[in-house]
C-alpha positions as MATLAB code, in Angstrom:
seq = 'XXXXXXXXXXXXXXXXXXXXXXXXXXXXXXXXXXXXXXXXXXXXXXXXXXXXXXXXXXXXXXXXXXXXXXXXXXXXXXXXXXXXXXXXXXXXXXXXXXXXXXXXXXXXXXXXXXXXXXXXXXXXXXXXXXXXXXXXXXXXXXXXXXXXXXXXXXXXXXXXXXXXXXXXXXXXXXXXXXXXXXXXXXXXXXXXXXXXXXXXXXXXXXXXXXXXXXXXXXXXXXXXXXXXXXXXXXXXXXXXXXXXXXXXXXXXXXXXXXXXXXXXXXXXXXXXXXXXXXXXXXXXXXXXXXXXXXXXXXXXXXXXXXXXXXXXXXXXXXXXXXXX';
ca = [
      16.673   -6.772   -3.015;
      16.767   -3.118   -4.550;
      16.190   -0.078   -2.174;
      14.720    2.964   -2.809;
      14.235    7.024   -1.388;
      10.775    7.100    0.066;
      10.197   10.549   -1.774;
      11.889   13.804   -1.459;
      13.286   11.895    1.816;
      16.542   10.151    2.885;
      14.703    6.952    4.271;
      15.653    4.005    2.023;
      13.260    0.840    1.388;
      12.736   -1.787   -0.731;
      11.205   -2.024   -3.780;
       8.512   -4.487   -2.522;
       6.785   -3.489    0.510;
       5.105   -6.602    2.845;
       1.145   -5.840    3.242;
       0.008   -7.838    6.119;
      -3.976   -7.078    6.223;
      -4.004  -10.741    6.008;
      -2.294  -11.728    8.805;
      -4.921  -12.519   11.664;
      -8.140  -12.929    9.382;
      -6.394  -15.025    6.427;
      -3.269  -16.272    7.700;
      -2.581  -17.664   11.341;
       0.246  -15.755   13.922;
       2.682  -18.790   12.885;
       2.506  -18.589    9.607;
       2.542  -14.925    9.674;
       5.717  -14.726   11.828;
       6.932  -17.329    8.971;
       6.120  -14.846    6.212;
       7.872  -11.518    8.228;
      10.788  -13.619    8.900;
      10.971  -14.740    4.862;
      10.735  -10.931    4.117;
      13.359   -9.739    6.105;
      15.805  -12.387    5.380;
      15.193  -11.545    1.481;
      15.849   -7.481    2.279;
      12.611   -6.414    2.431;
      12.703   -3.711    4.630;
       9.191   -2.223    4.366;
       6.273   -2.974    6.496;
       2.983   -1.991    6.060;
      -0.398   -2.402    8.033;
      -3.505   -0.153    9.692;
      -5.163   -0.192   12.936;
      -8.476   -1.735   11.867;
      -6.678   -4.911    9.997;
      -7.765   -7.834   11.467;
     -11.076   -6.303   10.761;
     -14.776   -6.508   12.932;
     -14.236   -7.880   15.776;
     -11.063   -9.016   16.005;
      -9.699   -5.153   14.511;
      -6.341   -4.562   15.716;
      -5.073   -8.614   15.671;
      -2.714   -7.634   12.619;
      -0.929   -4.920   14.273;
      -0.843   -7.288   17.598;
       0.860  -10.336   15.409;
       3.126   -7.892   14.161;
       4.113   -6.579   17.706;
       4.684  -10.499   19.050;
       6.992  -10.900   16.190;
       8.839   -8.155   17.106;
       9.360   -9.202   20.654;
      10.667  -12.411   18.998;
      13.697   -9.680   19.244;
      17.099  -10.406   16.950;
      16.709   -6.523   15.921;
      13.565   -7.173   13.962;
      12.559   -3.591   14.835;
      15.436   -1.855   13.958;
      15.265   -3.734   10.352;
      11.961   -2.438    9.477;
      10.276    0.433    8.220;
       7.435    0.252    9.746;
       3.850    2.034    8.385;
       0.614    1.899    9.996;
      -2.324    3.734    9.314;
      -5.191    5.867   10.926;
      -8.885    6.727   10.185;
     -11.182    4.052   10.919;
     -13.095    3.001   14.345;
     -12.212    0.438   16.373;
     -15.334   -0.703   17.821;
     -16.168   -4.092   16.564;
     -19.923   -3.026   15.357;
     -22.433   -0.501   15.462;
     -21.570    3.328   15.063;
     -18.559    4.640   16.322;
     -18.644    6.756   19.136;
     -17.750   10.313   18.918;
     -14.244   11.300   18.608;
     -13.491    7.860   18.319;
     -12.708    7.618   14.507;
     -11.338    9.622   11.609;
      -8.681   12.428   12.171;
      -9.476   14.708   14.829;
      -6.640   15.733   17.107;
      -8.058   13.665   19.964;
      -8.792   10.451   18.048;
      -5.223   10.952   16.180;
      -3.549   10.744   19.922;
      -5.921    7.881   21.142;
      -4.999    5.706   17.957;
      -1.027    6.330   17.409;
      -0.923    5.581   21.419;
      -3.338    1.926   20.772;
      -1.052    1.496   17.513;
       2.262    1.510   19.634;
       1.237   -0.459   22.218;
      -0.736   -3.529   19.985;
       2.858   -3.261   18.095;
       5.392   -3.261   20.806;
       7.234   -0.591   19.928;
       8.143    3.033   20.407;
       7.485    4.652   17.192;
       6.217    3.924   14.339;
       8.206    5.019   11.191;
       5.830    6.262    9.092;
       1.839    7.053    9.880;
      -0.464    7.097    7.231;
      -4.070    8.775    6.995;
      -5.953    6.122    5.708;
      -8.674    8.497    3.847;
      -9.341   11.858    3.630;
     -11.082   13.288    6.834;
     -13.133   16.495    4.837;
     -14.746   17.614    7.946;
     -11.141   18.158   10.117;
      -8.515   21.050    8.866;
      -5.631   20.071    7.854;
      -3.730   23.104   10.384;
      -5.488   20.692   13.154;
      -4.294   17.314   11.523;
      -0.365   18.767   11.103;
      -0.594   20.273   14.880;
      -1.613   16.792   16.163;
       1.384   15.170   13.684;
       3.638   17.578   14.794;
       2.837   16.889   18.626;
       3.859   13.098   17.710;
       7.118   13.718   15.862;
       8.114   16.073   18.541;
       7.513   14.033   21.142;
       9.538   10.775   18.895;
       6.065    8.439   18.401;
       6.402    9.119   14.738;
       9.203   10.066   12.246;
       6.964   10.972    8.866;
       3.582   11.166    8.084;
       1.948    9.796    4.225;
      -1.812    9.125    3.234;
      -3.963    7.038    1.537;
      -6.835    6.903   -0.893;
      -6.182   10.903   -0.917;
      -7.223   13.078   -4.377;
      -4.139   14.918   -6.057;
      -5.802   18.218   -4.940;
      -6.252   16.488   -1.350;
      -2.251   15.946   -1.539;
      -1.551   19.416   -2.701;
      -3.991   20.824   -0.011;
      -2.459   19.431    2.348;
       1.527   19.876    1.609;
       0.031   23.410    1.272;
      -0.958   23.465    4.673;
       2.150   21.987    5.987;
       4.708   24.164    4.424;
       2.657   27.095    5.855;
       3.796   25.230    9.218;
       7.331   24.846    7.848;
       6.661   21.171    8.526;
       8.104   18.304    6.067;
       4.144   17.384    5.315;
       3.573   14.118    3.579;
       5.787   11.977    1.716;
       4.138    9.534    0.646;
       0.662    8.312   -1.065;
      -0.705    4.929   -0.792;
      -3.312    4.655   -3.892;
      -5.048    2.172   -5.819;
      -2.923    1.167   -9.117;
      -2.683   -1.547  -11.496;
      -2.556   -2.584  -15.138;
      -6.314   -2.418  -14.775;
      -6.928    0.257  -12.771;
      -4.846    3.286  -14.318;
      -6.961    6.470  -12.649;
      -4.351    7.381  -10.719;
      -1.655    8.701  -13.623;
      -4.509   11.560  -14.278;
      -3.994   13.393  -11.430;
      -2.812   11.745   -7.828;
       0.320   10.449   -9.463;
       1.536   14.272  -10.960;
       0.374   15.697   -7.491;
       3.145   13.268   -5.935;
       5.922   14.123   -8.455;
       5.276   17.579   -7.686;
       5.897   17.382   -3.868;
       7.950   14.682   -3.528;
       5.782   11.761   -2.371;
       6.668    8.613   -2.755;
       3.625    6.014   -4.700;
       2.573    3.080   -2.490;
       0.409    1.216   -5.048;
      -2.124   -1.008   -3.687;
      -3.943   -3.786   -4.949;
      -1.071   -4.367   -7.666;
      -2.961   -7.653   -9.049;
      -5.977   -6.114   -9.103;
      -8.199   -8.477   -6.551;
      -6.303  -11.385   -8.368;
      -7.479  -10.573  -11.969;
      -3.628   -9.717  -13.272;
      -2.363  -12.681  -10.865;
      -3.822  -15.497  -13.651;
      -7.432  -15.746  -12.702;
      -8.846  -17.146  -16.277;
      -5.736  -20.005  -16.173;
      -6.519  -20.606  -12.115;
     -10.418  -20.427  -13.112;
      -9.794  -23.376  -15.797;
      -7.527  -25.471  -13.446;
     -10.091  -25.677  -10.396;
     -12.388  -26.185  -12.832;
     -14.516  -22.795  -11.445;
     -15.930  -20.574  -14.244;
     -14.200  -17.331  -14.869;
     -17.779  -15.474  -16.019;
     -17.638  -13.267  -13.276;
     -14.685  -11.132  -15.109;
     -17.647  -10.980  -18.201;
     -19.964   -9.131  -15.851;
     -16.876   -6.560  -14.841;
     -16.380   -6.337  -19.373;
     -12.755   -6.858  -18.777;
     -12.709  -11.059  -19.601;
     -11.607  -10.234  -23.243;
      -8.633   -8.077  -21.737;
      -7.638  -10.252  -18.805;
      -7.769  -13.405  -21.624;
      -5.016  -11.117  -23.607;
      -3.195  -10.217  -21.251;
      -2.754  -13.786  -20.052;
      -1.906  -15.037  -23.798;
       0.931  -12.198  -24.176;
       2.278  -12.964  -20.788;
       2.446  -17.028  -21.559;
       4.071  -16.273  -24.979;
       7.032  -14.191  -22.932;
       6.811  -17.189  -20.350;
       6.288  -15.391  -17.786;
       4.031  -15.262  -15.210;
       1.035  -13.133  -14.662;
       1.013  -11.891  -11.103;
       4.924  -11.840  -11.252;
       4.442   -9.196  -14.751;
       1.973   -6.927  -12.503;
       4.140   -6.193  -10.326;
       7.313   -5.679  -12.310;
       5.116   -3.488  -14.867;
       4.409   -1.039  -11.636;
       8.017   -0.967  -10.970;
       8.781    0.671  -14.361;
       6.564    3.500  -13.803;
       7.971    6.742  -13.279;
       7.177    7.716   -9.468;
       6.059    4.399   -8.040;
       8.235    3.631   -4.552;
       7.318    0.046   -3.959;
       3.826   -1.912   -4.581;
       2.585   -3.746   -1.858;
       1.930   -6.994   -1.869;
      -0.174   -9.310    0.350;
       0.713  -12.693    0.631;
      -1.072  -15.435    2.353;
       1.421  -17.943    2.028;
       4.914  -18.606    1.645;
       4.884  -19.083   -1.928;
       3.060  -15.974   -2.679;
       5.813  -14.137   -0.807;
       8.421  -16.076   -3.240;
       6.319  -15.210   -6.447;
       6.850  -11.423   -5.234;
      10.516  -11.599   -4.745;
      10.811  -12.784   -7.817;
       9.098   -9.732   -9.862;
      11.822   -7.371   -8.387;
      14.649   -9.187  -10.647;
      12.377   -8.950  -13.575;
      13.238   -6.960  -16.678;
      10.271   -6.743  -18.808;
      10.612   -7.051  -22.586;
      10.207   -3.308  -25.026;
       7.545   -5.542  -26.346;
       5.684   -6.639  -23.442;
       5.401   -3.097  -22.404;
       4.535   -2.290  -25.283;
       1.789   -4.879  -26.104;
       0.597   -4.251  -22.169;
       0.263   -0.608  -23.050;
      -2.217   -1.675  -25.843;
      -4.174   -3.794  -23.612;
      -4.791   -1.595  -20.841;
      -3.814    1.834  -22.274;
      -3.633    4.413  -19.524;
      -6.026    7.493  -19.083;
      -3.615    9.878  -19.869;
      -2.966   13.238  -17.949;
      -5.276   15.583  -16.543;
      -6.746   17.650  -18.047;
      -6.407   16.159  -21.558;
      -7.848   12.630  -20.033;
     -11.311   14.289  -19.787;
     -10.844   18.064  -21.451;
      -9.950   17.615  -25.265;
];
């Protein structure tokens, strides 16, 4: 496995970090435990889940499997870099009640203190906002964060689904606190999706985030969905309605003539870019795990890249993406 600096800081993870919003509604405890225990025997260091996985009713079962696993002991905790997330409501249905969501200083408290005890553990590593909150200020979301670092329930603080000027607002705000702020972004990016390079990506190179891409197969389209349409014998004319079969279908020919494998390409194509920390990955079995592991060791081709680049050419910067 191949480590990395999470950002402008000294904490080193692994290139692939293990999503586990499937573990509870997709995949059962045992074969979760299975999955964490593959992980960490193959170096992968980097753990990532939020407070609602497990999602409606049963919100919170994902961080619980993760906390039984670590009471499984053999220094499971002190392997892993753990990440969890805050934002959303617990309550199974209906609207949440006040103060009982997003990222006010109260909810912030209730949910890091619910987080730690679901998981078992002391502290979590790194705590992420899991959207924008636009009707909190950030001087009251860093006093709450600092409360928690001070008092050892937290170590650093990234976010999620945030807007490059969301990042630099709030790095703004936290160097005004001569705080360390956040250092890392979790955003949506893929071959498919590209958005990200105008603006949230330069934001993160400018303050020293690390990228957590999400979604790295895009829903499954990069992960073969045309060749896994045609063996179960299911149609692939869904992609048609989305006007990206035509792409998918090349992207699938140029990745068969290399030999390669789609899903495995994906994810070694967001390794290359300039910025990116670690994708995550969510695997529901075993093998998906495997197929993972595998896209670390992987050295794409000048012409791959190349011939990817024409397939699902990037946005380019902001401004010039939209300006001239």
């Amino acid at each position: 496995m191949e480590y990395t600096q999470l950002g402008r800081t000294g904490l080193k993870v692994s290139r692939i970090v293990l999503g586990t919003m499937n573990f509870g509604p997709r995949t059962d405890e045992a074969d979760s435990h299975a999955i964490m225990d593959a992980a960490l025997d193959a170096g992968v260091n980097f753990f990532d889940t939020a407070n609602v996985y497990g999602w409606g009713v049963h919100k919170g079962r994902t961080e619980e499997i993760i906390g039984t696993w670590f009471a499984r002991g053999g220094h499971r905790r002190d392997r892993v870099v753990l990440a969890t997330k805050v934002f959303g409501g617990m309550q199974p249905e209906g609207k949440p009640w006040p103060n009982e969501d997003r990222l006010s200083a109260l909810n912030i408290r209730r949910a890091v203190d619910a987080s730690l005890q679901r998981l078992r553990t002391d502290h979590i590593d790194l705590y992420q906002f899991h959207h924008v909150d636009r009707a909190t200020p950030w001087d009251e979301i860093w006093q709450a964060m600092d409360v928690l670092v001070q008092q050892g329930k937290i170590l650093y603080v990234g976010s999620s689904n945030h807007a490059g000027w969301h990042i630099a607002q709030a790095n703004e705000a936290a160097r005004r606190r001569a705080t360390l702020g956040l250092v890392s972004e979790q955003c949506l990016y893929n071959l498919a999706e590209r958005r990200a390079e105008m603006e949230v990506l330069p934001a993160a190179e400018a303050y020293g985030l690390g990228v957590i891409p999400w979604s790295p197969l895009g829903g499954g389209l990069l992960g073969g969905a045309i060749r896994r349409a045609a063996e179960t014998g299911r149609s692939a004319d869904a992609l048609a309605k989305t006007g990206i079969r035509e792409r998918i279908q090349a992207y699938e020919d140029v990745v068969d003539k290399h030999g390669l494998e789609p899903g495995e390409v994906a994810l070694a194509w967001l390794l290359t870019r300039p910025g990116v920390t670690a994708p995550i990955i969510g695997p529901r079995t075993r093998e998906q795990l495997d197929s993972a592991l595998r896209a670390v060791e992987l050295t794409l081709p000048e012409e791959l890249l190349a011939s990817l680049e024409e397939i699902f050419p990037g946005p380019g910067p902001a401004p010039e993406a939209f300006a001239w």
